[in-house]
C-alpha positions as a Python dict, from the first residue, in 0.01 Angstrom:
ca = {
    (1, 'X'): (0, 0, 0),
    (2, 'X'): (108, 360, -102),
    (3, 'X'): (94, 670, 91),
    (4, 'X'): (-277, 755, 151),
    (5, 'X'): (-425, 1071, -82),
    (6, 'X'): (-779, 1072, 63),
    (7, 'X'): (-1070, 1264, -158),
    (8, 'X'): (-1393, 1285, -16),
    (9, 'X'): (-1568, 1532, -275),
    (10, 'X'): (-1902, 1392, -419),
    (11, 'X'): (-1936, 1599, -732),
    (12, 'X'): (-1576, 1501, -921),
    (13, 'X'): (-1693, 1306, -1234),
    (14, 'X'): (-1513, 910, -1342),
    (15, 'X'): (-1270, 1135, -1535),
    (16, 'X'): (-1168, 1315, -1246),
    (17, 'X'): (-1115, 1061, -1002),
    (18, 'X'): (-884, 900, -1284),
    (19, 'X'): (-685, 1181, -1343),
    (20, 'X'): (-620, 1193, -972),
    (21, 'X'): (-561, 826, -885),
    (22, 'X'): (-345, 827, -1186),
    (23, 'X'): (-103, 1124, -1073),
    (24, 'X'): (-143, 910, -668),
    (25, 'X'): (-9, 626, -863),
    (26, 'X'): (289, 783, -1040),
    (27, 'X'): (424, 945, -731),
    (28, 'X'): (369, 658, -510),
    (29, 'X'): (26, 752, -310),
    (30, 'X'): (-309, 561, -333),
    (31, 'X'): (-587, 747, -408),
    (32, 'X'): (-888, 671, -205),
    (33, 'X'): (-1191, 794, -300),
    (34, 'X'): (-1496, 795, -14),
    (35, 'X'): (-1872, 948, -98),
    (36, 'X'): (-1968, 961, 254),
    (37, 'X'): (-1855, 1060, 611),
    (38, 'X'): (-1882, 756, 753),
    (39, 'X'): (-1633, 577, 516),
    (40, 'X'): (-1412, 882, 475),
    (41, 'X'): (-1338, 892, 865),
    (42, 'X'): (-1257, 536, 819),
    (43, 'X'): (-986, 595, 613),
    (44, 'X'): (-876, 917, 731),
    (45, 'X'): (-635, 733, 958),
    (46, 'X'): (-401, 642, 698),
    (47, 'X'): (-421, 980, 539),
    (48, 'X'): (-112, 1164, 467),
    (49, 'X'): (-338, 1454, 259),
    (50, 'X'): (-674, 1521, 262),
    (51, 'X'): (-879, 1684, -40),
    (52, 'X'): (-1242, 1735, 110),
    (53, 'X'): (-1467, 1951, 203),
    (54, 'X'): (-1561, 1881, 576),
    (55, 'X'): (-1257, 1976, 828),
    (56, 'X'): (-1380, 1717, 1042),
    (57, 'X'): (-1169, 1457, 859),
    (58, 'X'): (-883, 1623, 993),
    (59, 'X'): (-895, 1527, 1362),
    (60, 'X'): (-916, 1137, 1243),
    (61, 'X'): (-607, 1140, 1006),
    (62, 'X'): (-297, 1154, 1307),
    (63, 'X'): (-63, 1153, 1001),
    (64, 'X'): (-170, 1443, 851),
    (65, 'X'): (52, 1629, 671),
    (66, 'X'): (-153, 1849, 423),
    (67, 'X'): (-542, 1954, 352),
    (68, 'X'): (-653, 2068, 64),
    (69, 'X'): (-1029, 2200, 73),
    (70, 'X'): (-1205, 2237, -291),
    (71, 'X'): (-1329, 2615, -129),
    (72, 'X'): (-1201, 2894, -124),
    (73, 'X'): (-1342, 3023, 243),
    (74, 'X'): (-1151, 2834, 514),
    (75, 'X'): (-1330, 2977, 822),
    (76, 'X'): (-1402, 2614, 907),
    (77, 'X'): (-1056, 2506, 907),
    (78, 'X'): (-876, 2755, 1104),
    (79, 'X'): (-932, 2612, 1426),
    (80, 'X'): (-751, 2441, 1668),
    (81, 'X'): (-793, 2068, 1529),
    (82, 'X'): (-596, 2173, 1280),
    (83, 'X'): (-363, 2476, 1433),
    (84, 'X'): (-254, 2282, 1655),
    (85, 'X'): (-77, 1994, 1430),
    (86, 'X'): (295, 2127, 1383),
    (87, 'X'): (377, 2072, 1019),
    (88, 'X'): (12, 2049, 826),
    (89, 'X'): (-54, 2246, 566),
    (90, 'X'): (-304, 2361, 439),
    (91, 'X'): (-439, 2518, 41),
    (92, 'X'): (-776, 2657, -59),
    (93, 'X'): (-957, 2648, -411),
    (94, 'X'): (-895, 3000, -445),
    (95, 'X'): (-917, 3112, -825),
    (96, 'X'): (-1125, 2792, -882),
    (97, 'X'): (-1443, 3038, -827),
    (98, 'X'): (-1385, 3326, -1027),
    (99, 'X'): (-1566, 3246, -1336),
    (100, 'X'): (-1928, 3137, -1186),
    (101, 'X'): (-1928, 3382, -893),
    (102, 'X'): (-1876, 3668, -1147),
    (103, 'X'): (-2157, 3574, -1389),
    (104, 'X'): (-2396, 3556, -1066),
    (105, 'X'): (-2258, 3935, -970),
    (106, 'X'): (-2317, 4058, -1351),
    (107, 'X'): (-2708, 3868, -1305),
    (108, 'X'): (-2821, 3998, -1000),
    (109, 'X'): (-2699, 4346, -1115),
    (110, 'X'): (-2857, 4349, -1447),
    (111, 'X'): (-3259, 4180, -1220),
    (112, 'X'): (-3162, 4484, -1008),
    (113, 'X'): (-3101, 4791, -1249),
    (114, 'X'): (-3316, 4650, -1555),
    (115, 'X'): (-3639, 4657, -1292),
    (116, 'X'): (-3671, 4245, -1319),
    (117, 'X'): (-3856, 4188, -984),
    (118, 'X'): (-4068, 4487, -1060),
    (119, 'X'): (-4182, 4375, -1390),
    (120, 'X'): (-4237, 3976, -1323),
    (121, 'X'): (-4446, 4120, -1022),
    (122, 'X'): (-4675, 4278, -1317),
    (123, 'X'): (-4691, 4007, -1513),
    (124, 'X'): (-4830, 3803, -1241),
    (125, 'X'): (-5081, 4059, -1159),
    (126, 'X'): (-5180, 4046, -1504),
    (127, 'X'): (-5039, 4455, -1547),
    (128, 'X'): (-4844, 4536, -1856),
    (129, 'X'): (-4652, 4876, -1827),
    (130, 'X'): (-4348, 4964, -1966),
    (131, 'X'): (-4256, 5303, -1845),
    (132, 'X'): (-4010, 5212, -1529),
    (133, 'X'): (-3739, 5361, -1506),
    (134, 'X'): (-3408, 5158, -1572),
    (135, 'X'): (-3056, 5182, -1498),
    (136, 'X'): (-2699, 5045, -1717),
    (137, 'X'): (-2391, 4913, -1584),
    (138, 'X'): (-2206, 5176, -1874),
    (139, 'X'): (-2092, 5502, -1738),
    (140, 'X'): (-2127, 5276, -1387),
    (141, 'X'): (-1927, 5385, -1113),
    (142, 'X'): (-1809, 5100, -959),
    (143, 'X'): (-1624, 4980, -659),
    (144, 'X'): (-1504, 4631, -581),
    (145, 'X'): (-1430, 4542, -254),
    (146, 'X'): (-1221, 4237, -273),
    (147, 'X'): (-983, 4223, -582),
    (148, 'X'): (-884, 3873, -582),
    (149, 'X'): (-996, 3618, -852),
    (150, 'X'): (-1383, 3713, -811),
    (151, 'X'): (-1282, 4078, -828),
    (152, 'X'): (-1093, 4038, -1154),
    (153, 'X'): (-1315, 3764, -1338),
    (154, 'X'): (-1627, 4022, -1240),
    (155, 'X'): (-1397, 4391, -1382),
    (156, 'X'): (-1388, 4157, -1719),
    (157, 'X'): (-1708, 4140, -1746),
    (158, 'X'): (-1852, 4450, -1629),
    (159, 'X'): (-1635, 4644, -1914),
    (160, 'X'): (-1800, 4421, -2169),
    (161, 'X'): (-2106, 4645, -2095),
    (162, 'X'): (-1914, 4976, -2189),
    (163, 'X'): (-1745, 5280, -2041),
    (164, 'X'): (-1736, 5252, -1655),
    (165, 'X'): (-1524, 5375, -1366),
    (166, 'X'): (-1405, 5028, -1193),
    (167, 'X'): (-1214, 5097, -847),
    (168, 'X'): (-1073, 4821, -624),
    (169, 'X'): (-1045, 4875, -252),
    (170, 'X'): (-781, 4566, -63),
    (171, 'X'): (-558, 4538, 203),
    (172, 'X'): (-244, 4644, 39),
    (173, 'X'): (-377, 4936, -186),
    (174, 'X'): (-120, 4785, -438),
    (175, 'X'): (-239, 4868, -819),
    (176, 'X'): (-309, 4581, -1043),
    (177, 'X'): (-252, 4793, -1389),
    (178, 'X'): (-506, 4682, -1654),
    (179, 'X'): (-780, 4538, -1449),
    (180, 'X'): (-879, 4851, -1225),
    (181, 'X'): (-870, 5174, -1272),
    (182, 'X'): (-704, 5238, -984),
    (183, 'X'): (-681, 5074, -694),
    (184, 'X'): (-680, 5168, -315),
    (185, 'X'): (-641, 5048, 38),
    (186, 'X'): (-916, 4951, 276),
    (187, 'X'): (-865, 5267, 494),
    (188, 'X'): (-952, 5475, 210),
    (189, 'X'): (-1272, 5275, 189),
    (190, 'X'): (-1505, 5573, 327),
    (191, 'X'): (-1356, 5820, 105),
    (192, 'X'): (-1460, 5557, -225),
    (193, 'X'): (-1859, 5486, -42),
    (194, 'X'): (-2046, 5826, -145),
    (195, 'X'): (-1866, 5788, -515),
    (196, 'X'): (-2024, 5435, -578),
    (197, 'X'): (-2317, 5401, -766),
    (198, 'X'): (-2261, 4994, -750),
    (199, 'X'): (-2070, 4827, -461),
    (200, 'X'): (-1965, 4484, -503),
    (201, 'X'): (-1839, 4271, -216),
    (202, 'X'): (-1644, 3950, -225),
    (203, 'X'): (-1416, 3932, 94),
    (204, 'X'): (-1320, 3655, 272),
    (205, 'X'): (-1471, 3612, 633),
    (206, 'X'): (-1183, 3719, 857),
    (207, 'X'): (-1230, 3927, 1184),
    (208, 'X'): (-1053, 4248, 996),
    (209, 'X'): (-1404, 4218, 748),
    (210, 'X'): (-1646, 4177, 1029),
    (211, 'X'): (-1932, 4448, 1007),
    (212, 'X'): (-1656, 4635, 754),
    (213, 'X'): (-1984, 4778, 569),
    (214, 'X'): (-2169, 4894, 941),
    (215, 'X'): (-2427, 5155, 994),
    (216, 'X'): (-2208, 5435, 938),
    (217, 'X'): (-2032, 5335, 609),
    (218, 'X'): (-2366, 5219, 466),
    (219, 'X'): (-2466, 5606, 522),
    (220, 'X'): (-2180, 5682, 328),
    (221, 'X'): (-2329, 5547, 13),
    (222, 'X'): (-2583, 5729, -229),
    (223, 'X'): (-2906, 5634, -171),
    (224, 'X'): (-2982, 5545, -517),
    (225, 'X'): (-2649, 5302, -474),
    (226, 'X'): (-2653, 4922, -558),
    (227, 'X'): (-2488, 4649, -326),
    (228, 'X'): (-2407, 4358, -461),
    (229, 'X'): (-2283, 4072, -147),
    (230, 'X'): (-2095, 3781, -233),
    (231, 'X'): (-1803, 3772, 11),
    (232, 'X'): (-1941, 3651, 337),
    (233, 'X'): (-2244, 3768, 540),
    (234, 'X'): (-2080, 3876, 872),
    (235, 'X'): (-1909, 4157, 628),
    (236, 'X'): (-2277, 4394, 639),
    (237, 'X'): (-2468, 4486, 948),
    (238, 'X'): (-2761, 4342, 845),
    (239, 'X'): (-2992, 4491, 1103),
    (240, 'X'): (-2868, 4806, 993),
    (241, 'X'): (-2907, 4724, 618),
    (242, 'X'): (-3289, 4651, 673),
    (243, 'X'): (-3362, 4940, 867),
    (244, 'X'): (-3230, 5156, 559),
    (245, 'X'): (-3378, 5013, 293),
    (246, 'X'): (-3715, 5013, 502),
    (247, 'X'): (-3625, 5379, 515),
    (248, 'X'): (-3607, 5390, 158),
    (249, 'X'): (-3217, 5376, 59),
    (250, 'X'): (-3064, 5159, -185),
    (251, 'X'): (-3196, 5126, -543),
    (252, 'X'): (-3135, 4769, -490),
    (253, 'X'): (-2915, 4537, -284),
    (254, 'X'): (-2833, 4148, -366),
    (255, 'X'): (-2697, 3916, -121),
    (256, 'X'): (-2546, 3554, -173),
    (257, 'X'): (-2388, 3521, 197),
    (258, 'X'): (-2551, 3573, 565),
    (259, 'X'): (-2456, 3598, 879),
    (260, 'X'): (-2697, 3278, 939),
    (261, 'X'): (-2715, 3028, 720),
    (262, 'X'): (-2940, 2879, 620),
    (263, 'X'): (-3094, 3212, 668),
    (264, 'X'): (-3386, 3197, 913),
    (265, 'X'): (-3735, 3203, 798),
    (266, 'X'): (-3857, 3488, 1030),
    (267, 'X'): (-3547, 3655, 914),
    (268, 'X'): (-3663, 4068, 867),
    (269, 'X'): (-3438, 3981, 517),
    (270, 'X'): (-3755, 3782, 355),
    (271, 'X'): (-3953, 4081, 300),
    (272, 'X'): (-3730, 4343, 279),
    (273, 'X'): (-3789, 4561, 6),
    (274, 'X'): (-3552, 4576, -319),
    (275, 'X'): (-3360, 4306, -173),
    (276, 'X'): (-3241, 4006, -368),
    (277, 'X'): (-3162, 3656, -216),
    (278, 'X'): (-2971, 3384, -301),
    (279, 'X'): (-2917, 3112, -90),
    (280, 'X'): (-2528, 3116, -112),
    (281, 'X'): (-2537, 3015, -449),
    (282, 'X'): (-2307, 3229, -654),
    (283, 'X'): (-1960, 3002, -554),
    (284, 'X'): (-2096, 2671, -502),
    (285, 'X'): (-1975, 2348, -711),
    (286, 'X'): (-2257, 2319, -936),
    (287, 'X'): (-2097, 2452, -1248),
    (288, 'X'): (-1884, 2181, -1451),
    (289, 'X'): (-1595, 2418, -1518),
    (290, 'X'): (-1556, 2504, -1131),
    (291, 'X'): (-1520, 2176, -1020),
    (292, 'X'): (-1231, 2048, -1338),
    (293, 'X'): (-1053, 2377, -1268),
    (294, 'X'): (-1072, 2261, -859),
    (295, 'X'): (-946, 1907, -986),
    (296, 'X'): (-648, 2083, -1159),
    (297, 'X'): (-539, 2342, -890),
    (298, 'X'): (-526, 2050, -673),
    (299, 'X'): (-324, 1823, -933),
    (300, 'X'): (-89, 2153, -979),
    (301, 'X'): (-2, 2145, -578),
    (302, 'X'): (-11, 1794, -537),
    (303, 'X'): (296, 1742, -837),
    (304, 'X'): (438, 2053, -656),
    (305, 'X'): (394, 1855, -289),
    (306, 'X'): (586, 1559, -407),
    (307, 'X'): (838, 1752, -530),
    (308, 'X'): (918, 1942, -226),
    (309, 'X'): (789, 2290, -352),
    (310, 'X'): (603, 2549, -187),
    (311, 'X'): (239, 2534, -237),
    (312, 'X'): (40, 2743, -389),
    (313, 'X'): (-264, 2908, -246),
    (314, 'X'): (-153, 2811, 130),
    (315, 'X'): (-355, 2952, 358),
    (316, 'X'): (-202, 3188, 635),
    (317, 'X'): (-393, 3137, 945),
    (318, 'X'): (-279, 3481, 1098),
    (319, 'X'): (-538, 3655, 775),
    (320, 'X'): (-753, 3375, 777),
    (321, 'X'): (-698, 3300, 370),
}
């Protein structure tokens, strides 16, 4: 028996669990796939790396060495079960995303500006009308907050649409030249809020984002301003979002992420109005092309593993990605 490559990730196709137990069986590992919990804990204890999705393989597999998870939010990983084990590594899917969670950012913008909700609720009602007012993405102002894969896949697309100002607000302020405009850092952020016609959020769920859009910076924005959510929920004072929009801000707002999830039924979020939900939808596995290009950042680190190289996408547990 080989070293142990365990996969416990239900949605790879036959292909894909041959292209990994073939590069396992070149360098020496087994590949063992497992559909379920139950038989994945089993044969966590042989383990030398995980690629999964549930961090509670970890604490089974004492010869851990490195985890890969198929998302590209760790929150669940960067706790002690895993902290605690001198010498484990561990990668995200980060970049894996990009693609679907940037199509789902363009949609809920255009069922926002182009009046969708407003319009299916007349055709229900039997109405036709065809006077309301509409908005376009061109000549946009818009400011991504988060300028990682999501942020970049989403500028591609936005400029398809024409002429827009496209500002990205990170940690670092540090310019990425032909993607954004420009480029700032996150302590400029409420000098950027009252020039934003659309905001667009895709941070990672760290305590530095927690409640970064609160009462006061939602204020900041123009109250004809779009919000677009596909980060993490704890990154918006929802309590305070609801209030506002009851108060008649926002031209529209979208969210993807809660603080609660699944959100609660007698959330206040249900029938707020010119809100959008999804029920964290936008980044989730069920696109084809998300899951290969998971398969080959994995394959990528794992050739890169056996050869003794850094990996990519490691995860820092100090940032929390």
């Amino acid at each position: 028996m080989g070293r142990r490559l365990l996969v416990n990730i239900v949605q790879l196709t036959d292909a894909q669990r041959a292209a990994i137990s073939a590069a396992a069986e070149r360098r020496g590992f087994e590949a063992v796939f497992c559909d379920d919990m139950p038989s994945a804990l089993a044969a966590a204890g042989e383990a030398e790396i995980i690629f999964a999705l549930d961090a509670g393989l970890i604490g089974a597999a004492p010869g851990l060495k490195w985890v890969c998870t198929p998302n590209a939010g760790v929150e669940q990983y960067i706790k002690p079960a895993l902290l605690d084990r001198e010498g484990v590594m561990l990668t995200n899917s980060a970049g894996a995303y990009g693609v679907t969670i940037s199509e789902h950012i363009v949609m809920v913008t255009l069922d926002m500006m182009r009046r969708m909700g407003d319009y299916q609720a007349l055709v229900r009602d039997r109405g036709w009308r065809r006077d309301l007012p509409v908005r376009s993405i061109r000549d946009c102002r818009v400011l991504l907050l988060g300028t990682g894969d999501i942020g970049r896949e989403a500028v591609k697309r936005l400029r398809a649409f024409g002429p827009a100002s496209i500002i990205g607000v990170n940690r670092s302020g540090i310019a990425q030249p032909g993607v954004f405009d420009a480029v700032h850092p996150i302590d400029k952020l409420d000098d950027l809020l009252p020039n934003a016609d659309l905001l667009v959020m895709s941070l990672p769920g760290t305590p530095l984002t927690r409640n970064v859009l609160d009462a006061r910076r939602l204020m900041l924005l123009p109250e004809d301003a779009y919000i677009v959510n596909v980060g993490r929920g704890s990154a918006i004072d929802e309590a305070a979002l609801v209030r506002l929009m009851r108060e008649g801000r926002f031209a529209g707002v979208a969210l993807d992420v809660f603080q609660e999830e699944p959100l609660p039924v007698d959330s206040p979020l249900h029938d707020c109005p010119r809100l959008l939900i999804t029920p964290h939808v936008a980044g989730n596995m069920t696109l084809p092309y998300t899951v290969q290009r998971i398969v080959d950042l994995f394959l990528e680190n794992f050739e890169r593993y056996c050869d003794g190289l850094p990996l990519k996408r490691a995860v820092a547990a100090e940032r929390g990605y």
